[in-house]
N, C-alpha and C positions, 0 to 999 in steps of 0.2 A: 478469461483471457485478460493479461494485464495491456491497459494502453499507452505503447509509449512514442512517443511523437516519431513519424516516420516522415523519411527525407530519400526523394529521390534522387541518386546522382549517376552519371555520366563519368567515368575519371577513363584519361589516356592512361594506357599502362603498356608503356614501349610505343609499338607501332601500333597497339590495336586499342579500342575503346571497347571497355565492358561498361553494361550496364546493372545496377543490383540497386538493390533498397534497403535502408537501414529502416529499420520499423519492428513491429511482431507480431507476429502470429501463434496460431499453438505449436509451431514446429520448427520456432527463434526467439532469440531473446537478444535485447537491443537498449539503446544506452539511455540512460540517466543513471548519476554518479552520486555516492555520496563516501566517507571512510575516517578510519580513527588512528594510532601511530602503530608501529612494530621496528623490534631490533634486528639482529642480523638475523635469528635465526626464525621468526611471525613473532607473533604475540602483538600487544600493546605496548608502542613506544620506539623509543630505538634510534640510530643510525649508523649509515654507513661508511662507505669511502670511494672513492673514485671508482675502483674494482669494487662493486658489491657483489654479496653470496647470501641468497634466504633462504630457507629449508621451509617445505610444508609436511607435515606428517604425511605416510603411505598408508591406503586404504582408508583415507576418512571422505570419503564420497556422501555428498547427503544424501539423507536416509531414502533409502526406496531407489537410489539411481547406480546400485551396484552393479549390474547387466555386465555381462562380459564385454570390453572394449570402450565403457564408458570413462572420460578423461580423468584422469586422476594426479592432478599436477604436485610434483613433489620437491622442485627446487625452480627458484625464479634468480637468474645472476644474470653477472656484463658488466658494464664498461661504460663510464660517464667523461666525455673531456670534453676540449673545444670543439673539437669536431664533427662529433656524433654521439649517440646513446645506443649500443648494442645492448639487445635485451634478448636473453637465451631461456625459454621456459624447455623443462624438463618435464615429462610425465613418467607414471611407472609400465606404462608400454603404450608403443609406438600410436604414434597419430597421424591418420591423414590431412590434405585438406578439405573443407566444409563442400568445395563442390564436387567432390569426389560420392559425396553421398552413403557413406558406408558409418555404423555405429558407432568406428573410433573417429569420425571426420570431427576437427574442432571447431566451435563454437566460440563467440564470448567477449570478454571486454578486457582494455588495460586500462582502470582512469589514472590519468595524472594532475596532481593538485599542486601547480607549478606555485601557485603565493602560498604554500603552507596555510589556510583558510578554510576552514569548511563551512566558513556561512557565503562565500564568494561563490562563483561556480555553478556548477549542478552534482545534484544527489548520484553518488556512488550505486551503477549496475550492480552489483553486489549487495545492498543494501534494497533493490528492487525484489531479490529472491531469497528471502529471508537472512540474508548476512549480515551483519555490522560493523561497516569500515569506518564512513565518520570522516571522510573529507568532501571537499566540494571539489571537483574536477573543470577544470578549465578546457583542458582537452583530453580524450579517449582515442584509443586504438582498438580496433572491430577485428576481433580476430581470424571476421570468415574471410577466405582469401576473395581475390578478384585474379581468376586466370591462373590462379597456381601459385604465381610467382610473389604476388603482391598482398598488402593487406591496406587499410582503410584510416588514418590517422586524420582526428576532426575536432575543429576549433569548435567547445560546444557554444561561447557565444556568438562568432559570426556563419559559422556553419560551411564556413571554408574548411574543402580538404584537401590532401596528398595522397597519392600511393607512395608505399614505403616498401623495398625487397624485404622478402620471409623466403627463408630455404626451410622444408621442412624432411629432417633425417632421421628416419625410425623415430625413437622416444624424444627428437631433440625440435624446437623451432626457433632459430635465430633469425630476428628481427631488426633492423639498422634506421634509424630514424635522424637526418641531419640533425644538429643544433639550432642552427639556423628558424624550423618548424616548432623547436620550443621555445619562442623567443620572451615568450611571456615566464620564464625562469629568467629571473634575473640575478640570484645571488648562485646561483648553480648546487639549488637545492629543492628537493622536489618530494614526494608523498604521492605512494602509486597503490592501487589494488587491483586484484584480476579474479576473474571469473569467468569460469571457463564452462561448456557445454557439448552438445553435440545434436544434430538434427531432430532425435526424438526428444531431449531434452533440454527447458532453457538452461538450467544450469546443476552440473555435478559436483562440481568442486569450487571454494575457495580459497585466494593467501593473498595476505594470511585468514588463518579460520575466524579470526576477528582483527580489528582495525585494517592500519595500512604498514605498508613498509616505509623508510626515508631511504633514500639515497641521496648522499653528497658528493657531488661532482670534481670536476677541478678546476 
């Protein structure tokens, strides 16, 4: 069992307070960050535009985590301004949420490597379960929900968070995270990777399959 620093939190989400743990056990997988570049479509390298669009290949699940229902994410887009960061992952069939408990429930991490640095930060979730992203993450998004409604967005050095809305639609979960909670983006340009899972497993898939993505804001 890998150990990764677990933090308890408390977060109001609307009217109610959930309580959950970021940490792991053998049936979660939980954050430290690290990741490398990617263009529009993964790979190594790359960037974007305000609107960005990245593609991850369909069916490349790692090895052994094929199971019917297991997450298989195949494009990561949205939307970068003053405002906010919408962030839309796509899988190639539908996903619930993690406390829904069920095969396809999601799992997983978003890191973002707001100074472009990978020696700043902390090591890329993805790079904890055999991937190679290759930035340092300043802050991550936890993609298990809190209540349904919410997800988990945390500054890795002061270890302050947010709930952030997640709707999740059949194959689709959009994500809206004010600007304002990325504040440590200062030129409005950022280096993100995700890795995604599900309750029996830490991690099924990443994107891109190696490094990170850029996206350029406005």
């Amino acid at each position: 069992m890998l150990q990764r620093r677990s933090i308890r939190i408390t977060a109001a989400v609307g009217l109610a307070l959930a309580a959950f743990t970021l940490g792991c056990d053998n049936n979660e997988f939980f954050p430290t960050q690290s990741a490398g570049g990617a263009g529009l479509s993964g790979g190594v390298g790359g960037g974007s535009s305000a609107n960005f669009n990245f593609t991850d290949p369909i069916n490349d699940r790692v090895a052994g985590e094929a199971e019917l229902g297991a997450p298989d994410i195949v494009q990561v887009s949205g939307s970068y301004d003053d405002s906010e960061l919408t962030l839309v992952l796509i899988f190639d069939s539908p996903v619930v949420p993690w406390s829904a408990n069920q095969l396809n429930s999601l799992d997983g991490f978003v890191d973002f490597d707001l100074d472009e640095n990978e020696s700043t930060g902390i090591p890329a979730a993805a790079d904890e379960f055999g991937g190679n992203a290759g930035l340092g993450a300043e802050m991550y998004l936890s993609l298990r929900d809190v209540g349904g409604t919410h997800m988990t967005l945390v500054h890795a050095g002061t270890k302050q968070f947010s709930g952030v809305p997640a709707v999740f639609e059949g194959k689709t979960v959009t994500i809206r995270i004010p600007r304002t909670d990325l504040a440590d983006d200062t030129d409005g340009r950022f280096r993100m990777a995700v890795v995604v899972g599900h309750p029996a497993h830490t991690a099924t898939d990443f994107a891109p399959n190696e490094g990170y993505y850029t996206v350029v804001g406005r």
